[in-house]
N, C-alpha and C positions, 0 to 999 in steps of 0.2 A: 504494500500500500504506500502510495505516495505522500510525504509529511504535508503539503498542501493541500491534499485530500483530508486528513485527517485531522488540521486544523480547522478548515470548514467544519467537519462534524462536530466539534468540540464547541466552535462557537455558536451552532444553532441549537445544540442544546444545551447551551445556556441563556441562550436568548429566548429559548423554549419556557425555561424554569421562570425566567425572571416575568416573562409576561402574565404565565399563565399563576403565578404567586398573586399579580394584582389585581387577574380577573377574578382571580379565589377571593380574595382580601373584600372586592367589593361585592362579592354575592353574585355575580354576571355570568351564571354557568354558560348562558347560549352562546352568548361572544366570546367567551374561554370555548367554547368547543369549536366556532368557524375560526376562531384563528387557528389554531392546532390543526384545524383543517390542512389549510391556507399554508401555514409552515412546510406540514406532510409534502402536500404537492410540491412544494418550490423545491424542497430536499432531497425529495424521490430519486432523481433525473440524478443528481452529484451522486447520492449514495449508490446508484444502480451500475455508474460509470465505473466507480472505484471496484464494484463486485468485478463486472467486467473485466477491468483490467486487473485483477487480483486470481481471476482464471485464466486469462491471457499468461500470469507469471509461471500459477502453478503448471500448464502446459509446457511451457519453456524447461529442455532438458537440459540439464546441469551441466559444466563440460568436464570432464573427470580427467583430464591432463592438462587441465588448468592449475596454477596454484601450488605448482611443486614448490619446495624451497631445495638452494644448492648451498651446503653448506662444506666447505674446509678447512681440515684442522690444521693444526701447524705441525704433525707430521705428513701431510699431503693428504690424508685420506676423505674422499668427496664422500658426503653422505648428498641423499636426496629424500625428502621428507615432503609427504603432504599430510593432512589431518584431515582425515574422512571420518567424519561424525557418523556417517548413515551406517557404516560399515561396524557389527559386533567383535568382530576377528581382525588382528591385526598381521600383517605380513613383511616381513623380515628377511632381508637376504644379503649379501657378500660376492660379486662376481671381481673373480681374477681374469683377467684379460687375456690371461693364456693356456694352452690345453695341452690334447697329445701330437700336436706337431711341433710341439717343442720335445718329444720325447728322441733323446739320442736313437740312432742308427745301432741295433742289437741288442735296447734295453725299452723295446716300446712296455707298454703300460705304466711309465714312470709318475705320470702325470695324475693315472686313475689310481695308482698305489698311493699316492701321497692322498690326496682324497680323501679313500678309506683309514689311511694312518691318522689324519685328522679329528678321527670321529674314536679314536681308538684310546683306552686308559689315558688319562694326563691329570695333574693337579690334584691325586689321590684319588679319582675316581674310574670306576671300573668303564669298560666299553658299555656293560649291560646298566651302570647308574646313569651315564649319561644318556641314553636311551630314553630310560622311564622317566628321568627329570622333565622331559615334554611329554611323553607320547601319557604318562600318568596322570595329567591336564586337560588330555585331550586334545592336543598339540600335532601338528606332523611338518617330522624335518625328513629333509634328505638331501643331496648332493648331486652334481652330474656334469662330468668333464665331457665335453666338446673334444672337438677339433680346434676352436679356437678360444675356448674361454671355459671355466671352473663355475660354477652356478652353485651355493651351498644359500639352503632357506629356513627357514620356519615360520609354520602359521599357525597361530594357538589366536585364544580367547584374547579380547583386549584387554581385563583385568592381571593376565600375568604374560603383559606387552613388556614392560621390565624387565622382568626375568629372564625371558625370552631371549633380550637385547644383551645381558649378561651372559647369556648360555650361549649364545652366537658366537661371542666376541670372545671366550674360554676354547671354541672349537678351532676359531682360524689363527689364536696364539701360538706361538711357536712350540714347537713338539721337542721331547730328546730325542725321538727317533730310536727308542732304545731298542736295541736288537733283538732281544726274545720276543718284545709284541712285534717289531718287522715281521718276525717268524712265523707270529700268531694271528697276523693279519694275512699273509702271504696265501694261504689258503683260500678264504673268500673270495679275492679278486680272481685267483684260477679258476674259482666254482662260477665264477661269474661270466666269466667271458668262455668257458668252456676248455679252459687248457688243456694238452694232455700230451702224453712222450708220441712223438711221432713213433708209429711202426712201420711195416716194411711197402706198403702201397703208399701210406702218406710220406716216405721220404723218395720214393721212385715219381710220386706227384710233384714236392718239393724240388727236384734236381734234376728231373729229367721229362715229365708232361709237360707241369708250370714251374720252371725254374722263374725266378722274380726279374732276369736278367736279359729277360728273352719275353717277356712278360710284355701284351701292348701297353703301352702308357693308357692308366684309365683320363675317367673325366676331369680332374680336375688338372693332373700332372700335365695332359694332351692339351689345354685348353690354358694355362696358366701360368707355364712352365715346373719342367724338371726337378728346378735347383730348387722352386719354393716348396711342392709335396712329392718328394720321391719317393719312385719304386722299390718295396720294403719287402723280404724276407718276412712272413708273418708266422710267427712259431714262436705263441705267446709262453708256452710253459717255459721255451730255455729262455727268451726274454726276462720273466717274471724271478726266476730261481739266479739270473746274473743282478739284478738288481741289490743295492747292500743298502743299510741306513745310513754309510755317507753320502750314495745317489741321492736319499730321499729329503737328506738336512741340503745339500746343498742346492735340489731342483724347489726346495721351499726358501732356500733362502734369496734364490735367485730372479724368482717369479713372484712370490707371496711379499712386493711390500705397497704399503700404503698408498705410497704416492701413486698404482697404479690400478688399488682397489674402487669399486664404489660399494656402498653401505646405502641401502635403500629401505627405509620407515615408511609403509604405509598403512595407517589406520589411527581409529582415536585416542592416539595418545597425546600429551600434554608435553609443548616444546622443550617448554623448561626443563622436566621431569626427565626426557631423553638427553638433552643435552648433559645435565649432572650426570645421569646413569654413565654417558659416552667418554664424559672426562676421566673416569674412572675406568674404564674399559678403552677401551679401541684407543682413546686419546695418546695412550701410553704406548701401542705397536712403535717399536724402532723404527726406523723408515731408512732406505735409500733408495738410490735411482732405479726408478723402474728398467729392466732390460727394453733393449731397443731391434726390432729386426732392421737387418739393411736389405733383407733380400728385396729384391723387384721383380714383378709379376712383368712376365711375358704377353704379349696379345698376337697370336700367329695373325690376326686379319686378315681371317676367309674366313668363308660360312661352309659349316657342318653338315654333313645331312647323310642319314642311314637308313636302309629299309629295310625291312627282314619277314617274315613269315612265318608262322607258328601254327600249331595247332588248336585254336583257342575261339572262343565264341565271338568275340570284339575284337572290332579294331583299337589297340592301345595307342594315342596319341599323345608327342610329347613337343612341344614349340619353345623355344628359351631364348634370351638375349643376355648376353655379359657385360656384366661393368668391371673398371678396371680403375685401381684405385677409387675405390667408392667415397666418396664425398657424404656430406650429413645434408645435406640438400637433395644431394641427387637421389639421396636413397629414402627421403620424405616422399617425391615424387616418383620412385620403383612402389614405393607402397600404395602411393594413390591409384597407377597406372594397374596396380594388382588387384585392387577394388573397385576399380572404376571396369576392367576387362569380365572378371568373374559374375561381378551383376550383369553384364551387357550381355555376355556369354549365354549363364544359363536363362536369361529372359527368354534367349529365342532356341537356343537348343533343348534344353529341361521342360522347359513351361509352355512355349510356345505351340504350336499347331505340330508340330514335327518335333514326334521324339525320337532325337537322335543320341543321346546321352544320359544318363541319371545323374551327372551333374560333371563341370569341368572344377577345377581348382586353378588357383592362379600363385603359387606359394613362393616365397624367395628365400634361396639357399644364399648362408654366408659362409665365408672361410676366410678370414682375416680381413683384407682389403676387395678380395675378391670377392662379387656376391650375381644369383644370376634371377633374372625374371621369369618363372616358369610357366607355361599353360600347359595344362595335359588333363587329361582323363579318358576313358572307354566309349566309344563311337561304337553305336550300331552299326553295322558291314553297308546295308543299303543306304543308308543317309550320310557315311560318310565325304562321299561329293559335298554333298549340301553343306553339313557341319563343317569340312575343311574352308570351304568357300565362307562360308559364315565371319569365320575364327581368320581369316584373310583381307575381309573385307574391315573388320573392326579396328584390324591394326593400320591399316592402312586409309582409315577416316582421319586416323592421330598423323598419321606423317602427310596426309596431302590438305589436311586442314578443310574435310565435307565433313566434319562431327557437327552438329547445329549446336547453335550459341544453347536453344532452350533445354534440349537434351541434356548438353554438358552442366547447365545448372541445375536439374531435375538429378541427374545423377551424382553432382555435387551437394548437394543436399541430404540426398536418400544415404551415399556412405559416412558424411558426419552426422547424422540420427543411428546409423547402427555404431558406428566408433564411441557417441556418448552411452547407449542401451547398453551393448556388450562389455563395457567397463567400466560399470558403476561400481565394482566391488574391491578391494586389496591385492586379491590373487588375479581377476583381470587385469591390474596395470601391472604389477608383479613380473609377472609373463612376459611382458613387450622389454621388460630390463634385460631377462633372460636370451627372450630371442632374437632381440633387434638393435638394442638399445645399448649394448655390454662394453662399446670399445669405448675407453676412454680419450682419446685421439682424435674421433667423433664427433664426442657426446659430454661436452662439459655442465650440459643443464640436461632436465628430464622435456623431452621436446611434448611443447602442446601440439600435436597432430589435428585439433580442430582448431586454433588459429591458423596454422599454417592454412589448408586445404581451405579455411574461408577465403583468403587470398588470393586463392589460388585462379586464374586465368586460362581461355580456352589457349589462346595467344602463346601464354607460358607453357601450357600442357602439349600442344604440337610442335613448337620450338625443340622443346627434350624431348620428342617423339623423334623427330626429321634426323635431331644429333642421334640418340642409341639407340632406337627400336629399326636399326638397319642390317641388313643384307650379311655386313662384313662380323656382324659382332654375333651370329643367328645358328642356332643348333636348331637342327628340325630331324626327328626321328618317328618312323610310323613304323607300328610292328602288325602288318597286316595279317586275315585270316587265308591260311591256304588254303587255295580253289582245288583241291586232289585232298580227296579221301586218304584217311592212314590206308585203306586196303590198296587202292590202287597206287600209292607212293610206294608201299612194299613189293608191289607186280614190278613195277616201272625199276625200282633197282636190281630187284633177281635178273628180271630181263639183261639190263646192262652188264650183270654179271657174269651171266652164260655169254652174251656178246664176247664179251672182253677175252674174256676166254679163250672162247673158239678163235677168235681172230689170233689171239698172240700164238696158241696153240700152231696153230698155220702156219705163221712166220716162226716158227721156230723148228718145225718139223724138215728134217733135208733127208731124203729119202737114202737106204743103205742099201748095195748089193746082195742082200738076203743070203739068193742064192749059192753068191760065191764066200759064204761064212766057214772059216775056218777054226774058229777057238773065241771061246769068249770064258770071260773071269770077271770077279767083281773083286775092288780094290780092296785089301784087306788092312782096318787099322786097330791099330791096339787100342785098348780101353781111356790110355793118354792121351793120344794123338785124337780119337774120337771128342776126345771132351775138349780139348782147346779148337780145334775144326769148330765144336758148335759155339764156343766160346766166343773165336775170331768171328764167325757168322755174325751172334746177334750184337756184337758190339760195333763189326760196318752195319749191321740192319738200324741199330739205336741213333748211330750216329746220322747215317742219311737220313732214315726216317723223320730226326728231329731239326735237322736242316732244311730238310723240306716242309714239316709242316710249318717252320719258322715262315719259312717265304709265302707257302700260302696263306700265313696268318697275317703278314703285312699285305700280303693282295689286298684280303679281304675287308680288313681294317681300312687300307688308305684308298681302293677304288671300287672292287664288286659291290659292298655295300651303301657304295652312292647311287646305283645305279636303280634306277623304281620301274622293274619289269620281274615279273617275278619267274618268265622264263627263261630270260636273259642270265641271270641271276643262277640259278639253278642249272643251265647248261653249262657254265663255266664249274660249276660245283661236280655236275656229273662225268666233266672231263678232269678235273685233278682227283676224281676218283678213281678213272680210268686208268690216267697216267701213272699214279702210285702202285696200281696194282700190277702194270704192266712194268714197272722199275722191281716191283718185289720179285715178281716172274724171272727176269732177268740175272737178277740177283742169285736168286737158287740154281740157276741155268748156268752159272758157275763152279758149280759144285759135282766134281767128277764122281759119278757113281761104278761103273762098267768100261769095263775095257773088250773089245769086239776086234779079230783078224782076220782079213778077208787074204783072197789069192794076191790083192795088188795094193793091197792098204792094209790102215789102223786108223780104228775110228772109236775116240772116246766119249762114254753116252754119258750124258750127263743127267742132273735133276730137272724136272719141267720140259720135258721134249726133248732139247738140244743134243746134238751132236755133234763132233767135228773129224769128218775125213780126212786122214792123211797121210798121203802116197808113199808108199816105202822107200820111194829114192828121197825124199824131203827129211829120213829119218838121218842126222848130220854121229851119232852118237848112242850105245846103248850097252851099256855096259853094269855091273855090279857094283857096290859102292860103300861104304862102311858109312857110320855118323860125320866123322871128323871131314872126309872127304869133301864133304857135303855140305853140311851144317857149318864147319869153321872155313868155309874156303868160297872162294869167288863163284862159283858154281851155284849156291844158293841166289846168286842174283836173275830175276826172270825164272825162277824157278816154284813149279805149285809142289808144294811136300805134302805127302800124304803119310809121311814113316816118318820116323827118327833113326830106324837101323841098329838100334844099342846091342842088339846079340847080335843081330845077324844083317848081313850086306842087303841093302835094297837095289831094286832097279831105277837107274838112273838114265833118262832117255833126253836127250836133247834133239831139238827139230830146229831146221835152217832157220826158221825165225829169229830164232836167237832165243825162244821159249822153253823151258824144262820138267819134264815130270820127273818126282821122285818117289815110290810108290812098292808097293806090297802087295803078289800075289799068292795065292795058298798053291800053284807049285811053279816057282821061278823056273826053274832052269828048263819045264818043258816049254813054258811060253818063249826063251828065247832061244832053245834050239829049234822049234818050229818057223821063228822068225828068221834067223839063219838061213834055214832053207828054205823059204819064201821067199828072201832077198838076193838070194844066188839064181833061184830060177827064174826070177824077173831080170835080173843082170847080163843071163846067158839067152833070155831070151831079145834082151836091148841090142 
């Protein structure tokens, strides 16, 4: 109610009193009552106004990121304080600025261990008292490292808002780190994240499927740079067990100070009340210079874009744009542009005539400086056209400046009524500390988001549309539904597989003089020689194998998967299926199995079809041979061993090539005396 307003009131009923005392006084009931009439009416119209506009107020919503206070102490440490009367429960938090990308290279979890060390025995009190000191209240705390920042809170009752702020500021005081609870916390964090001793698949996964080195650079590394999130080795349990309570005193001493916490109060507590409490707590944290990164974020500038296939009911769709060094402006207006897209979105895909979606989301990922704008969600298969078109068309109103002036105020409006609704409460603004609001660098005040966004300009809004919502800065990924049944995708590869087959089979078949077969043997190896054979096999098989899938793993990453045909796409897939098999083929076609003598040849058969013919006069050498001969002397070079010789002499065949076999039959000397006189009767018949 307006003081003008209600000075009026004041003086017409006294003006009321005083007349109607004199109409009393002289006995004049009638003319006491038409004045009082007469009063009534003339006041009605003021009193009715003030009703008015006193529903006018009560309609008007609050703005609940109004009114923070920023306050620092003179050890650096920022609190942010607002006093919400409406709110029962008070909320309490502590974010560190840094997370597990500060955790050294072979010691990850460092960042989540100190955490839980936190919360662990200190100042005589057990892990389990500090515990029940809130949660015995009715209280609930807990912690959660990021990627790029440490979040610890508590929300309890506002009557033990106090204690609360005590019990906060006991939790992120310095620890001893003492070694037995390292030991005794060390467990938890393993049960946590799942640790466990690699065994014998998870380290052939580890070194030789997914080595981390050969590993495609994910999202953030591919899009950000290397240097800032590298490709890590993940094998939390040796990580976890190399950690010691010096790592853990010195990653708290080195992250954990003041100057680069904030301390956020929301609820109704009393300023004074917390500032005494604070002097006596947090006031006293030692402080030095917050750590500083130098690294600098990469921006490759091209745009992204992958397709894929799946067997799955929707189309998953995912649209993004990146910012780089994210600014506190610009990332006020990534939040508008996130709520301004997600209402426009599902109005016409959700709600509209055409359901193409059960809803899209609009969300923004941070990680330091880096942070990206997403749209995505599940598209119906048949409306996807539409819905792609849609989600094309909206972005593209912001950068060609066709969004109409009324619209843009209609939906400027509509997202500062749900920004004031959705956080009226402690834990509602709480949150935005958490998710959005943690970097100190940023963020020296707690930002009103509904001053800003009142501000806010169609002019302004297309401007930073035209700058980042472009081409170069743009990941687009659709993971469509494949058009082929599992049944007939499985026909479609057997087929290719009898293909493949039979073809190489063909090429590799070279027909033999049957007829004129003289002797055949199959090579004979000892149990040693058998076992390094398959030994040396599968470690050339490993090693190709994973050379090659390396390359088609960068195919597919830096070009197949640009490519939006989904049988373009798949014929390139169904020929590096081909070609690998036809490399395995070949491979085994290496591997001398049988030895065959014909009237005018020798021809050794090998595994997978192969053969190779070769004319008796081509034979340069064939003689007997011990180990030493062999094995220590020039003669092993160009030469396939099948022996070692150690009791007894192998056969030793060299051909004009300059190629050698060295090898073991179950009876030598008839094979080379037959050979003798094969070689002499082709000689005498030359």
């Amino acid at each position: 109610m307006k003081p003008t307003l209600k000075l009026l009131e004041i003086s017409f009923l006294l003006l009321k009193a005083v007349l109607l005392y004199i109409y009393y006084e002289k006995r004049n009931i009638v003319k006491a009552l038409i004045l009082i009439i007469i009063l009534g009416l003339f006041s009605r119209p003021l009193l009715a106004e003030e009703k008015v506009e006193e529903k006018v107020e009560e309609k008007a919503v609050k703005n609940p990121f109004a009114n923070f206070e920023t306050i620092v102490l003179p050890n650096g440490l920022k609190i942010w304080y607002k006093h919400l009367p409406t709110d029962s429960n008070v909320s309490l938090s502590v974010t560190v600025p840094w997370g597990s990308d500060q955790d050294p290279i072979g010691k990850e979890q460092l960042a989540h261990f100190t955490e839980h060390m936190l919360f662990s025995d200190h100042l005589g009190r057990t892990e389990e008292q500090i515990k029940k000191e809130v949660e015995d209240l009715g209280g609930v705390r807990n912690a959660y490292t990021y990627t790029d920042h440490t979040f610890y809170f508590v929300r309890i009752d506002k009557q033990y808002g106090l204690f609360a702020l005590e019990w906060l500021y006991k939790v992120i005081s310095p620890h001893t780190m003492d070694e037995k609870i390292v030991e005794r916390q060390r467990e938890p964090v393993a049960i946590e994240v799942r640790a466990r001793k690699r065994e014998l698949f998870d380290w052939i996964d580890a070194y030789y499927l997914n080595p981390y080195w050969l590993r495609p650079a994910d999202f953030w590394t591919r899009e950000f740079g290397e240097n800032v999130f590298p490709t890590r080795d993940w094998y939390p349990y040796e990580s976890l067990h190399k950690i010691t309570s010096k790592d853990l005193k010195d990653f708290y001493n080195t992250y954990y100070t003041p100057k680069g916490m904030t301390l956020t109060i929301i609820g109704n507590l009393s300023k004074d009340e917390i500032l005494e409490k604070i002097n006596s707590t947090f006031a006293r944290l030692e402080s030095h210079p917050p750590y500083e990164s130098k690294i600098k974020l990469k921006n490759p500038n091209r745009f992204w874009q992958l397709y894929s296939w799946s067997f799955s009911a929707n189309i998953f769709y995912f649209n993004g744009f990146k910012f780089y060094d994210l600014t506190k402006e610009e990332q006020f207006m990534v939040i508008f542009i996130s709520q301004l897209l997600q209402n426009r979105l599902n109005e016409q895909l959700r709600y509209g005539e055409r359901k193409a979606t059960y809803g899209m989301v609009t969300p923004i990922a941070q990680r330091g400086n880096a942070a990206i704008l997403q749209i995505l969600g599940n598209l119906k298969e048949s409306e996807y056209t539409f819905a792609r078109g849609v989600i094309e068309k909206e972005i593209e109103s912001l950068r060609n400046k066709t969004l109409k002036e009324e619209v843009f105020q209609t939906e400027k409006a509509a997202i500062i009524n749900k920004l004031c609704v959705m956080n009226s409460s402690s834990k509602d603004l709480e949150q935005w500390v958490s998710g959005s609001f943690y970097n100190p660098e940023r963020h020296t005040d707690f930002p009103d988001l509904v001053a800003i966004f009142k501000n806010y300009t169609k002019d302004e809004l297309e401007e930073f549309a035209l700058k980042h919502l472009v081409r170069e800065k743009q990941i687009l990924e659709v993971y469509y539904v494949n058009p082929l049944s599992q049944g007939i995708f499985a026909a479609l590869g057997v087929l290719l597989l009898v293909i493949t087959l039979s073809v190489t089979r063909r090429y590799l078949l070279s027909a033999l003089p049957i007829a004129r077969l003289r002797y055949i043997a199959r090579f004979r190896m000892s149990l040693l020689t058998r076992l390094l054979v398959i030994i040396l096999f599968l470690v050339v098989l490993a090693i190709g194998g994973q050379f090659l899938y390396f390359i088609y793993q960068w195919l597919v990453f830096n070009f197949i998967l640009s490519i939006e045909s989904f049988w373009i796409q798949w014929a390139i897939f169904a020929l590096m299926g081909v070609v690998s098999l036809v490399l395995f083929m070949l491979l085994i076609a290496r591997l001398p199995s049988k030895l065959l003598l014909f009237n005018d040849g020798l021809a050794i058969k090998y595994f997978s079809y192969r053969s190779k013919l070769v004319p008796l006069n081509e034979i340069k050498e064939i003689s007997l041979q011990p180990f030493s001969s062999v094995w220590l002397s020039s003669r092993i070079w160009k030469c396939v061993p099948l022996t070692f010789a150690f009791f007894s002499p192998g056969i030793y065949m060299r051909l004009s090539n300059g190629w050698a076999y060295f090898f073991e039959l179950r009876n030598k000397q008839e094979f080379l005396d037959l050979l003798k006189e094969l070689k002499q009767s082709k000689d005498s018949k030359d």
